[in-house]
N, C-alpha and C positions, 0 to 999 in steps of 0.2 A: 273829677277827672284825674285819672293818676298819674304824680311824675315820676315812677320809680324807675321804669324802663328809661331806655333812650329815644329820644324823638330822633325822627332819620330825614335828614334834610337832601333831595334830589335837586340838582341843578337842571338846568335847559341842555338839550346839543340834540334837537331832532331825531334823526335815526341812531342815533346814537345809544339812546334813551334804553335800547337795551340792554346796556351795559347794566341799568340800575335791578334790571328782572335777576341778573344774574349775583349782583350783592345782595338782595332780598334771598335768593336761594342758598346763598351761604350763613346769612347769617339765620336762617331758620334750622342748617345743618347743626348750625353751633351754638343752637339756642339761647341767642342773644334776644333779652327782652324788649320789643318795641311797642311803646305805648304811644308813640304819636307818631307823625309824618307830614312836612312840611314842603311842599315842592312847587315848581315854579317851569312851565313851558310844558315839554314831554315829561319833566321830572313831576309835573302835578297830576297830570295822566294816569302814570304810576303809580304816584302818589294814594289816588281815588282806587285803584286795584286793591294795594296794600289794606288800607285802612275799610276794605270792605271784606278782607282777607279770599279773597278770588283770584285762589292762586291759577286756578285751571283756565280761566279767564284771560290771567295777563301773559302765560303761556302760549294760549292760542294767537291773542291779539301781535306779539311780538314776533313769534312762527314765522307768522303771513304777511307780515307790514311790509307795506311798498307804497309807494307814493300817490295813488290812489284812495287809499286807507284813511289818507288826510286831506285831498281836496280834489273834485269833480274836476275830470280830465278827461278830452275825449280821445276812447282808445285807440284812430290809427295814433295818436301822439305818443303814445308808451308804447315802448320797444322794449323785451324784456325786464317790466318794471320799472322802468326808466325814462322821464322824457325826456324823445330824442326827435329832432326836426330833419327834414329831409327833402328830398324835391316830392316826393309823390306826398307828401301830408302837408304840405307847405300853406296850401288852399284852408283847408283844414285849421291853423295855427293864424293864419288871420283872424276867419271867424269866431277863434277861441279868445286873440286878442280883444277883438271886439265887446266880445264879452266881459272878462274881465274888468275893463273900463266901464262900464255900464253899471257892474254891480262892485264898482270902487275896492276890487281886490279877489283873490279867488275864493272861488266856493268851498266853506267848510263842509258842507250837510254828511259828506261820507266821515268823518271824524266822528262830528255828531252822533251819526248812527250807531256807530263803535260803542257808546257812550253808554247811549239808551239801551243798547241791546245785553251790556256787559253789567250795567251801575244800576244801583236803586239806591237812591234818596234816603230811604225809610230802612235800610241795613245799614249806610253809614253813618245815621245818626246814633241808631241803636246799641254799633258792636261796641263801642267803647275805645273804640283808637280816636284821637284826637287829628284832625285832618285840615290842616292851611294850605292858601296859594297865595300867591302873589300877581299881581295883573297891574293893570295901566289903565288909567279912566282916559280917553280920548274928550268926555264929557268936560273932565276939570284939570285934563291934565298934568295928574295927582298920580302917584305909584297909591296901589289898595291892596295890603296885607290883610288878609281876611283869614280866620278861622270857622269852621263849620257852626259855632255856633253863634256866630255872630251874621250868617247869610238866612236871611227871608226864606220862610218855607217854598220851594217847588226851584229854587234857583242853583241847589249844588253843583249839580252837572253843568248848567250855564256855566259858573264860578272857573269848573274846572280849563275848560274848552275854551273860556277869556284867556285863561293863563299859558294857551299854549295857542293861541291865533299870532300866529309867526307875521313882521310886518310885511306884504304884499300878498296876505289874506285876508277876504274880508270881515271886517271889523265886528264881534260878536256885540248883542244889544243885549243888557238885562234891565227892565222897568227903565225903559226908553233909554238909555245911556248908554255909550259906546267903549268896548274895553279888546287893548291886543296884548300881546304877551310881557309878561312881567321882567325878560331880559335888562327892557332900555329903563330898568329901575337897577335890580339887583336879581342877575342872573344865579346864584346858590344863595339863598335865604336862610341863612346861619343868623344875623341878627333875628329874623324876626320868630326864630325856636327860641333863642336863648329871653330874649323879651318877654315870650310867652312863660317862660319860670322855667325852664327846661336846664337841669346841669347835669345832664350825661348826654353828647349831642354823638351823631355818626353822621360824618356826611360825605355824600357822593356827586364827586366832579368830574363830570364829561368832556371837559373842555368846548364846551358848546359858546358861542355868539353872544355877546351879551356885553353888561355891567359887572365886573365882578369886586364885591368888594372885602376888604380885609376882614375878614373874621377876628371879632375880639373875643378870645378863647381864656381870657383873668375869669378865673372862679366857674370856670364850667370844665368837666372831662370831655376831649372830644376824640377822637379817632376822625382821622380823613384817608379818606379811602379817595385815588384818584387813578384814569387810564394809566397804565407804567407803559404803554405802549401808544404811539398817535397814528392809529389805523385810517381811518376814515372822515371825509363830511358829513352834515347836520345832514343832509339831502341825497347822501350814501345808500341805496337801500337793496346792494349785491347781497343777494341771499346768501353768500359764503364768509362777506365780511359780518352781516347781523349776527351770522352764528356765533363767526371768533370775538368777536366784541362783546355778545354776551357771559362766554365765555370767559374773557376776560375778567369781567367784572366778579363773577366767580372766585377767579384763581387772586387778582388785587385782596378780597376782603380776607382770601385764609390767608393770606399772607402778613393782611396789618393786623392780624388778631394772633401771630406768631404762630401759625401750624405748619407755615413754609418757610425754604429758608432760599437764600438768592438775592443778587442785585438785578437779572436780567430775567432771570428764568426762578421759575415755581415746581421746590425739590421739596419732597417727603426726607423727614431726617431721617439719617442712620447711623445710630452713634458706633456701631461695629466699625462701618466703615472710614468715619473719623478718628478714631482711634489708630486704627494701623496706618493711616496716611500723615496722622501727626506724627507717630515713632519715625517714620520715612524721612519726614523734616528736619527733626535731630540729628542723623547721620551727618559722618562726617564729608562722605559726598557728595550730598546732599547741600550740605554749607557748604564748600567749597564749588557748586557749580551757582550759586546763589550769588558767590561774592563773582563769579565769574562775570552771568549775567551783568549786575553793580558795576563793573569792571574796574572793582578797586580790592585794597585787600581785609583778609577778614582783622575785623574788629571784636577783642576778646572779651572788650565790657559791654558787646552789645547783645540783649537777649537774640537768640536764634530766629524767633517770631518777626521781631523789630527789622530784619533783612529782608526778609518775605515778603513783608509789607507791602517794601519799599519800590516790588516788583509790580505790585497792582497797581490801576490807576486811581488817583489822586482819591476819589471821590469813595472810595471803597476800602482806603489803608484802616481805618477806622472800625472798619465794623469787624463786632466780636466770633463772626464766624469762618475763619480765618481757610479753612479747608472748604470750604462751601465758595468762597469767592474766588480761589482757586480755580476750580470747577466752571464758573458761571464766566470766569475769564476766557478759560477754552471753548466751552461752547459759542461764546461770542466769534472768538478768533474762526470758528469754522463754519457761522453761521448755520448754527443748529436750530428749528423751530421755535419757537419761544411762547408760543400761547400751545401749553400744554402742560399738564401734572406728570412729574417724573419723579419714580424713586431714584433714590443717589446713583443706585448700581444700575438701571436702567440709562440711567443719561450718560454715567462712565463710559457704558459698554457703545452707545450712541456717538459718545467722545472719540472711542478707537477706533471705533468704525470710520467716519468720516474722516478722520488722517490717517488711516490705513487709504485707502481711500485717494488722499494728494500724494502719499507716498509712492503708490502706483504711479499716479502721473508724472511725477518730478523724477520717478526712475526711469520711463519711457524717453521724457523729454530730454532725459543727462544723455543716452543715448542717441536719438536723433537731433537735436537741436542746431543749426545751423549758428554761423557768426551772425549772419545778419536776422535769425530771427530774435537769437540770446540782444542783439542791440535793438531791438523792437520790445522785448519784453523790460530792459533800462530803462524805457521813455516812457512804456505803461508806468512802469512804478512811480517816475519821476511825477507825472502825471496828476497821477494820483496822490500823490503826496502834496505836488503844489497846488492843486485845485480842492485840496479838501474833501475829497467825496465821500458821502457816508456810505455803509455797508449795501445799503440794497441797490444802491448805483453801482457797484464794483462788476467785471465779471465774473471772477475768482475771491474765494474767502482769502481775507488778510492770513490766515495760515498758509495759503500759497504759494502765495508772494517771500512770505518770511522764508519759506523753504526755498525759493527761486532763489532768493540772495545768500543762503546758507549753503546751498549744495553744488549752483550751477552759475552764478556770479564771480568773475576773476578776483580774489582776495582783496587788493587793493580799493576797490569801490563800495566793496562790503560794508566798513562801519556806515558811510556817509547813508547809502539805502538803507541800513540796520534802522537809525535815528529818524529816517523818516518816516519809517513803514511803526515802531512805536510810538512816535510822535502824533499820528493820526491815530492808530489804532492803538491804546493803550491796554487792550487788554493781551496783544503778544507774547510780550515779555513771560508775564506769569504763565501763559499759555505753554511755554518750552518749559519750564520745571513740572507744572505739573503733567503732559502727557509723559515725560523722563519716569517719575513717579508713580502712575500706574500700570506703568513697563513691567514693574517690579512687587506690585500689592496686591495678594490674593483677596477676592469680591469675597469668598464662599463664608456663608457665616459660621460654616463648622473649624474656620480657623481663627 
């Protein structure tokens, strides 16, 4: 069995689980070698996809998942996809409870089916990827890391379907034994790849329900790849959120293997375009509205960069792509899309759009704005500052607001809302240098 490749370790998180079809599709882009796969819940699901290499398979399977897919429900109870109770299925939702308690948890058989109709046995022993799960003996009350070649002939697909019998399903049997999902052990199964002799690991975290435990990563490469965005539930199965989710998982893996660049968002580099917006930096303009922002004065022994910095939020002063975070600051400030691939000059032009955009508005509003709505719009911010709300709560992007208090706010109240509106929203600040900056940067590569 070969370890040269990486074994690809998938964690549990239900509907989530598509996120991992979506790093398996990248990292075949990038022909990263995988010689084994170790998974655990939905992540062993997959798992059994991968390592029988069906790709068309976990395509389909993923398409169409809905809650259904995984456990016998009867249909007035699912309302687009979804179960939902109501007075007219209520009668309904008894006799299902009923059920339920009878057969000590719900019915897997449609999972099952998935299983058998997608998996053969006698291909995953064959192809040469090495294939573990994780599961839970309800018999011995044992966590059971098992690898393919360690499970009894005719019981893979059982193995799999253990490892992802979520608790308030009923409990899968193999040669009389009872087994549910590997979560209330160790939800991402990093130990049990590296155990297995594995020292190049990739592993993918859903943030799914579970045990999660600290990967001891002494003496092994590992890449982790995890949601950079927390979209959805284990039990999620909005056909729009499965898409962005798998999608996600996508734009995550080009990103941890360096083909993107961003702290919020996932940019195609363009070194043209970095180049002329670093010369921009250096100006002396440029400095001098830097120190403005700071609101202290310039410092002649400090590199130009080292003030820039000191504009982004805390968390991002550090990384070496300095005009990329820039970038990823404003888009935040205007709440730009974020599960999506953008070239640099694509997102730029997406950047001016969107504060062209409040700039219309905040000039309308400088216009008609009453006293007493300008003192409605104080309390919003106020509001907002002291209740913490994060972006998708707001009704206006924090570039808004910044402009509200820059353009149409009486001078004197201005720093106090300034500090609060950066204070919550750290990525503003740097968001006013750079839309200043591409004011003045031609995109065109012919310059």
């Amino acid at each position: 069995m070969s370890k040269d490749g990486y074994c690809l370790v998938l964690g549990g998180g239900g509907a989530k689980g598509v996120y991992h079809a979506g790093v398996w599709q990248a990292l075949r882009e990038l022909r990263v070698p995988v010689s084994a796969v170790v998974g655990n819940s939905v992540g062993a699901l997959v798992a059994g996809f991968i390592a029988q290499k069906n790709i068309k398979g976990l395509d389909s399977v993923m398409e169409n998942l809905g809650l259904t897919d995984l456990v016998s429900i009867p249909e007035k109870l699912v309302i687009d996809g979804e179960f939902k109770l109501t007075r007219s299925n209520f009668k309904e939702f008894i006799s299902f409870r009923k059920q339920i308690f009878e057969k000590k948890g719900l019915d897997t058989s449609p999972l099952k089916k998935i299983l058998n109709n997608h998996l053969d046995e006698f291909k995953l022993r064959s192809l040469g990827i090495d294939l573990g799960v994780v599961t839970y003996s309800l018999s011995s009350f044992k966590p059971i890391e098992i690898f393919i070649d360690q499970m009894p002939e005719g019981t893979v697909l059982d193995y799999l379907l253990a490892s992802a019998t979520l608790p308030g399903f009923s409990a899968t049997e193999i040669n009389e034994k009872k087994y549910i999902d590997g979560g209330v052990h160790d939800n991402i199964p990093f130990a049990m790849a590296k155990n297995r002799g594995y020292k190049r690991i990739i592993v993918s975290d859903i943030s799914g329900l579970g045990i999660k435990r600290r990967p001891e990563i002494a003496g092994v490469t590992t890449v982790y790849i995890k949601n950079s965005i927390d979209m959805g539930g284990v039990l999620d199965f909005n056909r729009s959120f499965l898409k962005q989710y798998r999608y996600l998982g996508y734009l995550d893996t080009l990103k941890a293997f360096g083909k993107l660049y961003g702290h919020s968002y996932f940019i195609e580099p363009d070194n043209g375009i970095v180049i002329k917006i670093e010369k921009k930096l250096e100006t002396a303009a440029v400095k001098k509205m830097v120190n403005s922002l700071l609101g202290k004065k310039a410092d002649k022994n400090q590199q130009p960069d080292m003030s820039v910095r000191q504009l982004l939020p805390q968390k991002m002063r550090c990384s070496k792509d300095l005009v990329y975070s820039l970038a990823d600051c404003a888009a935040s400030a205007l709440i730009i899309e974020r599960v999506k691939l953008y070239r640099f000059e694509d997102l730029i032009k997406e950047i001016e759009l969107k504060a062209a955009n409040v700039d219309f508005r905040i000039k309308k509003l400088k216009k008609a704005i009453t006293g007493r709505e300008l003192r409605s719009l104080i309390r919003q911010i106020k509001k907002i500052s002291k209740q913490g709300i994060g972006l998708s709560d707001i009704q206006n992007c924090p570039w808004f607001y910044y402009r509200i208090v820059s353009d149409i706010v009486p001078e004197p109240l201005r720093p106090v809302l300034f500090s609060s509106i950066t204070a919550l929203y750290p990525e503003t600040a740097s968001s006013v240098l750079f839309l200043k900056i591409i004011k003045n940067v031609n995109l065109s590569r012919d310059n």
